[in-house]
Phi, psi and omega in degrees: 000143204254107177260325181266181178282337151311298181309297178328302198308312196295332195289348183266345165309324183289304189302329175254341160318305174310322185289315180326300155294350165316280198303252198328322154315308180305317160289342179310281178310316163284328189289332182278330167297314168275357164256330177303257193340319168313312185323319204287164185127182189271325208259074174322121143224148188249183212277328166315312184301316199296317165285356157274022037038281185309311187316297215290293183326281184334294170330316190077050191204057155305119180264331197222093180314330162264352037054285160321308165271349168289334239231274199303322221246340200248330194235352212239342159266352153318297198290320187312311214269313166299359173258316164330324190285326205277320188301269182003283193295305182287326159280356149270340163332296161317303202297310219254327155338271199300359178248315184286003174068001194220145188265357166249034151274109170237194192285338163324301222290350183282320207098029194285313184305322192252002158290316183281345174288348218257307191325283178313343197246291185316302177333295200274347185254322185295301196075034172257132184225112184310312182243065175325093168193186200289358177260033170262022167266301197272179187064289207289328162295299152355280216279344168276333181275002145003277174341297197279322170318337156294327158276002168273318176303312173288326168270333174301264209043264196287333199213152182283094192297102193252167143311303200281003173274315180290325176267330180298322166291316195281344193282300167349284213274012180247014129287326187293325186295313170331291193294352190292304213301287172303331168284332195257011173272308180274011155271006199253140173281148202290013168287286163311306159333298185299309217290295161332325218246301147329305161301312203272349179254025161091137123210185196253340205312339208250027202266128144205210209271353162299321173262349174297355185286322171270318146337310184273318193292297180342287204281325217274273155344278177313304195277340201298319176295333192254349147318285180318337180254046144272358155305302190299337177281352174273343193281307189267031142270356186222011133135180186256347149322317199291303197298326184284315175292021177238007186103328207261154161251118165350305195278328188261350181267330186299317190290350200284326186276337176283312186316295196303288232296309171339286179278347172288273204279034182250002185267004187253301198277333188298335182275307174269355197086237211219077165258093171319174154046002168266303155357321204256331204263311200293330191281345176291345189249319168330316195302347194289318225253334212250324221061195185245070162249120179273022159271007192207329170263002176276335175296311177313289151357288182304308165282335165297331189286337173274323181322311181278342149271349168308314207254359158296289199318310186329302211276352193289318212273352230221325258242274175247053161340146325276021210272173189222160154204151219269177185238042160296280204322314161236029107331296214299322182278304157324308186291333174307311188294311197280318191310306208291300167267011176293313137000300207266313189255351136335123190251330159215167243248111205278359190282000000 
């Protein structure tokens, strides 16, 4: 027990050290995850070379003209567009826990995810496009996963924008895109099919340096904004009476977060496809190490959440050499299991 004003300081010194060093293992821990992974592949380079590579290309002092493009051109827009995919995804993760009040709350749950499969599948079977050009999978994917955050607006609207007013719609219009979905599936020849099916279980293979740029903005954007409203997400973690006698309205901060969270990912998966359970999964395990001050879990968040997709991506790559599995495929697999004890192992309740 902290009885002087010395004691207090230092036991709360102690107290943002831990979070600190959390966010910092992680980071750490990924610059090492993205130079292994620079390794991988038919093409041997090794993990010092590899960031001599990166160095010498920055520099403009290419030693090895092959090397160099394997490095720059195949694999070094892979790892980036995963650790975007790890930000992203886990600080809206974060975001939409703490506003929907629920701890199976992700970036998913609006219906984000199955507005952009609806999207992506009419684009590749249909061959219907919002924008005809070569990016009209990804436009099209975008602009259906939108939709149902936009049918969540019109009814908070109409109704008094609750969580569970909020999650009921997006699950309600993230069957209807499913079942859509699913009828134009069963129109498709197996080419497209494999194709649909490709998008839709996530993967980075198709990252290159023409779309990180929009990605990075996106993603960039997005989290920067629901970083600054994590004072207000802290307020209103303690209800919404509490948060209106402080000035903020509850409801109108929900949608603002549904807005943002909206475009953070629909600005991720229209590029990678449907990569699961990192939303669900990195903030619960921040939350073990950090708690739920979202001014320390939403970073926290982030970085475990790039880790877990690096080294997803890693093992996708590595697993059943030379064969890929993607890596939507194992987040599922990694996040279930570990999610599951996490569950298990939590002796009380961290809300």
């Amino acid at each position: 027990m902290y009885t002087t004003r010395e004691d207090v300081s230092l036991g709360y010194g102690k107290y943002l050290w831990k979070k600190r060093m959390f966010i910092i293992v992680c980071v750490v821990i990924s610059i090492l995850i993205a130079g292994y992974a620079v390794t991988v592949g038919s093409y041997p380079i090794g993990f010092f070379e590899s960031y001599q590579i990166i160095i010498n290309h920055i520099l403009g002092n290419v030693t090895d003209a092959t090397k160099d493009l394997i490095v720059w051109e195949s694999r070094l827009p892979r790892i980036i567009a995963g650790a975007l995919v790890g930000v992203g995804l886990s600080i809206a993760g974060a975001t939409m826990q703490s506003t929907m009040k629920n701890p199976l709350a992700d970036p998913y749950t609006t219906g984000i995810s199955s507005g952009a499969s609806f999207g992506a599948t009419i684009a590749i079977i249909l061959g219907i496009t919002v924008v005809g050009s070569s990016y009209g999978v990804v436009i099209n994917a975008f602009i259906f996963s939108l939709i149902p955050a936009a049918v969540i607006i019109v009814i908070s609207g109409l109704r008094k924008a609750s969580p569970t007013v909020m999650i009921l719609s997006g699950i309600a219009v993230m069957y209807v895109f499913n079942a859509l979905t699913t009828v134009i599936m069963l129109m498709a020849n197996p080419e497209d099919l494999a194709a649909v099916y490709n998008w839709q279980v996530g993967t980075l293979a198709k990252s290159k340096w023409e779309t990180l740029p929009v990605m990075a903005a996106v993603t960039l954007i997005g989290s920067v904004v629901l970083v600054t409203l994590s004072n207000k997400l802290n307020i209103l973690a303690t209800g919404d009476e509490s948060a209106k006698s402080l000035g903020i309205d509850a409801n109108k901060l929900r949608l603002f977060c549904l807005v943002v969270v909206s475009f953070l990912a629909a600005g991720i998966v229209s590029f990678t496809g449907v990569i699961g359970f990192v939303g669900l999964v990195a903030p619960h395990v921040a939350r073990i190490f950090i708690g739920s001050d979202n001014r320390y879990l939403l970073p926290a968040s982030a970085a475990f959440g790039v880790a877990l997709v690096l080294i997803s991506d890693v093992i996708g790559r590595t697993v059943i050499y030379p064969a890929v599995l993607q890596v939507g495929v194992v987040t599922a697999f990694l996040g279930g299991p570990l999610f599951l004890y996490l569950l298990v192992k939590q002796r009380k309740e961290a809300w």
